[in-house]
C-alpha positions as CSV (number, residue, x, y, z in Angstrom):
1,X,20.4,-17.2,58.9
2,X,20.8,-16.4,62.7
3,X,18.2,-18.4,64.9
4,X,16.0,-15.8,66.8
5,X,15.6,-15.6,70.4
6,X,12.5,-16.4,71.7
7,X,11.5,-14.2,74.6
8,X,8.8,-16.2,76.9
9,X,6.9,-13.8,79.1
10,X,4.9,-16.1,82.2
11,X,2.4,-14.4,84.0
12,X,0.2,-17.2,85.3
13,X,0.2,-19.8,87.8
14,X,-1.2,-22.7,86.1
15,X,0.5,-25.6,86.0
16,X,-0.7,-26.3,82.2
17,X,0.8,-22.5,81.6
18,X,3.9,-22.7,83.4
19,X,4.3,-26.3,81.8
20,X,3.9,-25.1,78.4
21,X,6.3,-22.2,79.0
22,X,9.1,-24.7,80.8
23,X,8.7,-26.9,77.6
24,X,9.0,-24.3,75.2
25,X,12.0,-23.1,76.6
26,X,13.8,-26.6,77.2
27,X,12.8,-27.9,74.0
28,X,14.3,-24.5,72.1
29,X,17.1,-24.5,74.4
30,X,18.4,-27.6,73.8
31,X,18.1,-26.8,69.9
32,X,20.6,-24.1,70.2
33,X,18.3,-21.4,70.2
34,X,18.2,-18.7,72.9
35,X,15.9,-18.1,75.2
36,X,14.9,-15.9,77.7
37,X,12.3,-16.2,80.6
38,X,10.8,-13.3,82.8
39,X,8.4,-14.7,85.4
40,X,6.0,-11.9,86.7
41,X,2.3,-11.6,88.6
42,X,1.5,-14.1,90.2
43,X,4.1,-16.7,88.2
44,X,6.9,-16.2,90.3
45,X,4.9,-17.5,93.7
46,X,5.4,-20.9,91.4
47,X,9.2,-20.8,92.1
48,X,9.2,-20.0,95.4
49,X,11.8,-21.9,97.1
50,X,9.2,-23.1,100.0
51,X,6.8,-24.4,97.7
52,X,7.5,-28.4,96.4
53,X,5.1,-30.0,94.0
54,X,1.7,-29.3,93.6
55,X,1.6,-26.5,96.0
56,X,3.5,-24.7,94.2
57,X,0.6,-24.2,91.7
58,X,-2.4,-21.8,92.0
59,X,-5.1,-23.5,90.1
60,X,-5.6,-27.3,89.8
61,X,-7.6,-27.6,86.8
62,X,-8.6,-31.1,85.7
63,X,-6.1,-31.5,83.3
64,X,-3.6,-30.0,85.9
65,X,-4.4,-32.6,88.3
66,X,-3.9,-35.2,85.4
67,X,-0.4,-34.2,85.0
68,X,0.4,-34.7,88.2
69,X,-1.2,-38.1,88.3
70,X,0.7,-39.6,85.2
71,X,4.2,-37.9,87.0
72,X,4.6,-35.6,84.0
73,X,7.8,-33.9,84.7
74,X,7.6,-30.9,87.0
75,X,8.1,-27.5,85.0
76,X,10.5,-26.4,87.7
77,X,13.2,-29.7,86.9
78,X,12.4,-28.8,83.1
79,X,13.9,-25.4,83.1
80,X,16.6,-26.6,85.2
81,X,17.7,-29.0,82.5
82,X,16.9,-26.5,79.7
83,X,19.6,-24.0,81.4
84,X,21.6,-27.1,82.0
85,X,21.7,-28.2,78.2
86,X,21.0,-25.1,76.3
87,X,21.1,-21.3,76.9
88,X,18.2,-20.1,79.0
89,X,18.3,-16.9,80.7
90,X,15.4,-16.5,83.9
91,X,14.5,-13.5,85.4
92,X,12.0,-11.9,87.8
93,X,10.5,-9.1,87.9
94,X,12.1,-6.2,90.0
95,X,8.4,-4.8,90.4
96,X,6.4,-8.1,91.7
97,X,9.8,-9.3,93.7
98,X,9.5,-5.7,95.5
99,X,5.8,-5.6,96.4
100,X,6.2,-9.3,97.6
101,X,8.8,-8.3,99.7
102,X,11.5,-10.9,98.4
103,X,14.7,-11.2,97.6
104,X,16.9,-13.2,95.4
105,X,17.2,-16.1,98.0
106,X,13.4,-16.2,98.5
107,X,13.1,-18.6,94.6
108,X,14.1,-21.8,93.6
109,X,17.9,-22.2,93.8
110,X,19.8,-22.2,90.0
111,X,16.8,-20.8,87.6
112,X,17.1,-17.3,87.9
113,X,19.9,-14.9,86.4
114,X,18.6,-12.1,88.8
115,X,15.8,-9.8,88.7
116,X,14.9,-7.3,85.7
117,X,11.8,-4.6,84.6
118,X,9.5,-5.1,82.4
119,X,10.5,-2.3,80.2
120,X,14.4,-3.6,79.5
121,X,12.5,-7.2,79.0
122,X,9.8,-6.2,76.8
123,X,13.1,-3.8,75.1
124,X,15.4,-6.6,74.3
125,X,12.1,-8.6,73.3
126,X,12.0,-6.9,70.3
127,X,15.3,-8.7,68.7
128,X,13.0,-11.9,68.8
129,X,9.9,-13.6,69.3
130,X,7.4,-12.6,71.8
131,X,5.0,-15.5,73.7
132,X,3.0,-14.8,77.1
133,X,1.6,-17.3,78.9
């Protein structure tokens, strides 16, 4: 039986969120499943090329802090080495990338596949699994 791809939908800025969401798709990655990632709202501020470490996070929630403290490994470098190892497809989304005013260049270099609407995500989502965070 065919693995199915899991479609992980990030909204949120939280460092615990976007952690979970960067260790869901590494781990399934790298267990030859595919995966596909579309950052929207106020997620894609987190991979704005400008932003490094903690500042790149809206909310800093004690448990946030605390995985910043024991030098968990960033989210960002997680996804990188998820699309490094496995098959990971990131995207942003056309709608919050136009009202921000940005462009391609504006997020983290190497993540992102290009930009994409919600409708063709939440279209091809239905081939898979479906998570938010």
């Amino acid at each position: 039986m065919a693995t199915l791809p899991l479609y992980i939908l990030l909204c949120s800025a939280e460092r615990e969120r976007v952690q979970m969401a960067a260790m869901v798709a590494s781990i399934a990655a790298v267990s030859e499943r595919p995966v596909h990632v579309f950052v929207s709202m106020g997620a894609i501020e987190v991979f704005a090329k400008d932003r490094k470490g903690a500042a790149r996070y809206a909310e800093q929630a004690p448990f946030s802090q605390t995985l910043g403290k024991k030098q968990v490994p960033d989210p960002i470098d997680l996804f990188g080495q998820g699309k490094m190892l496995g098959e990971i497809g990131m995207h942003a989304c056309s709608m919050v990338m136009d009202v921000l005013g940005w462009d391609d260049d504006a997020l983290t270099d190497g993540l992102f596949d290009g930009q994409m609407g919600l409708t063709k995500f939440l279209s091809d989502a239905e081939t898979g699994q479906l998570m938010t965070l």
